[in-house]
C-alpha positions as CSV (number, residue, x, y, z in Angstrom):
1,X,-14.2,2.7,-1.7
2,X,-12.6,0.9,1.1
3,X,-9.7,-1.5,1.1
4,X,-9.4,-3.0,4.4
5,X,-5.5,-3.6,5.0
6,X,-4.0,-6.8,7.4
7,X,-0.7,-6.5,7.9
8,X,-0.2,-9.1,10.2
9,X,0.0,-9.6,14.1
10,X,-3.6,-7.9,14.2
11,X,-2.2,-5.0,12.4
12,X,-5.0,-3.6,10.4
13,X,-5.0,-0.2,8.5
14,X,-7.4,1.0,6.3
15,X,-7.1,3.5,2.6
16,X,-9.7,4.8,0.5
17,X,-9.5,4.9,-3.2
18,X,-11.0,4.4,-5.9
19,X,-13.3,1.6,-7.8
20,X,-10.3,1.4,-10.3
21,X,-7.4,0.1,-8.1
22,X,-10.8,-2.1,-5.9
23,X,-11.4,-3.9,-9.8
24,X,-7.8,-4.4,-10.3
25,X,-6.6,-5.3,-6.5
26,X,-4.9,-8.2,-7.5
27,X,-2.6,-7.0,-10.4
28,X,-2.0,-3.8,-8.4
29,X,-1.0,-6.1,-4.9
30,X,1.7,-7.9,-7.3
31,X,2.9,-4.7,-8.6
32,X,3.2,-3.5,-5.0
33,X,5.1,-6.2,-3.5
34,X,7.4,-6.2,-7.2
35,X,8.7,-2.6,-6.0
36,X,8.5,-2.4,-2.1
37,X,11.4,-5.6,-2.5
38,X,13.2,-3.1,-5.6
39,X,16.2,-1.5,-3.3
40,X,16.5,0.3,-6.8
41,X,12.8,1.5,-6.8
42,X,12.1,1.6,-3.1
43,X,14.7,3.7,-1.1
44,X,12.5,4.9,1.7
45,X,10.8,1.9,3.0
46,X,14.1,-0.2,4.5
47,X,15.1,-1.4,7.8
48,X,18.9,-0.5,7.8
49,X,21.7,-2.1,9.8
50,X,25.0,-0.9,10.1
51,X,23.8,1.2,7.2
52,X,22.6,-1.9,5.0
53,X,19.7,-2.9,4.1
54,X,18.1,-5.7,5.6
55,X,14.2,-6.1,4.4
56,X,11.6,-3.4,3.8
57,X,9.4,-2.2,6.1
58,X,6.0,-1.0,5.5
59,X,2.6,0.1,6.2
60,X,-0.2,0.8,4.4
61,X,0.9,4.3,4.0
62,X,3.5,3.0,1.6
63,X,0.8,1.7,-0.3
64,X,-1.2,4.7,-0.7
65,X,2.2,6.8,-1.5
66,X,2.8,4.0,-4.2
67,X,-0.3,4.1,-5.9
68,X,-0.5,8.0,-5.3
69,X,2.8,8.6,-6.8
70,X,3.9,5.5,-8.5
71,X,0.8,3.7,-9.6
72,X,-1.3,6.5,-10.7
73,X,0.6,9.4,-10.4
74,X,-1.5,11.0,-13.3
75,X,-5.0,10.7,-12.0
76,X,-6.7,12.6,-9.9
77,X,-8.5,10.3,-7.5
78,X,-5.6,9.5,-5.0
79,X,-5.8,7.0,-2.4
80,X,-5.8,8.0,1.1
81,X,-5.5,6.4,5.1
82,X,-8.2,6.4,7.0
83,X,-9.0,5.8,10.8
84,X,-12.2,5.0,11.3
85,X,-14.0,3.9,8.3
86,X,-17.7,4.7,7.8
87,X,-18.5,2.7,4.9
88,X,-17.8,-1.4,5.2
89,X,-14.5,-2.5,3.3
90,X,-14.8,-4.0,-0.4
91,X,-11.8,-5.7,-0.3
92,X,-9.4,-7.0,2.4
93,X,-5.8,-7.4,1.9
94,X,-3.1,-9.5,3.5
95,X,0.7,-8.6,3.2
């Protein structure tokens, strides 16, 4: 299934995954936001100055790493980017 992602400033991105994080979109966007702001958790997706961090910056590919490898790290189904969708979204989230 497709989760159309809007990031903002006409920034759209697109994963495919499956029915399971679609049904549960909500809990799983909370989740998301909880560790992507975690300096603890989240090491890789900060914009650094003068070797600080300042605030995290993402795309949707930190998404799909998160659920991939975080999230659902067990399953099989993983979540993936795609360019050009060929199935209509189910979903659209903002961040």
């Amino acid at each position: 299934m497709i989760i159309k992602i809007n990031l903002g400033d006409n920034f759209i991105q697109y994963i495919s995954c499956s029915t399971k994080v679609i049904r549960k979109i909500n809990c799983i966007q909370r989740d998301f936001i909880e560790w992507i702001f975690d300096e603890e958790k989240n090491t890789e997706y900060w914009t650094l100055e003068n070797g600080k961090r300042i605030h995290p910056n993402y795309d949707a590919n930190a998404l799909v790493e998160w659920l991939n490898n975080v999230r659902f790290k067990r399953g099989i189904a993983k979540a993936k980017l795609i360019r050009n969708p060929q199935l209509k979204e189910k979903k659209i989230v903002y961040y």
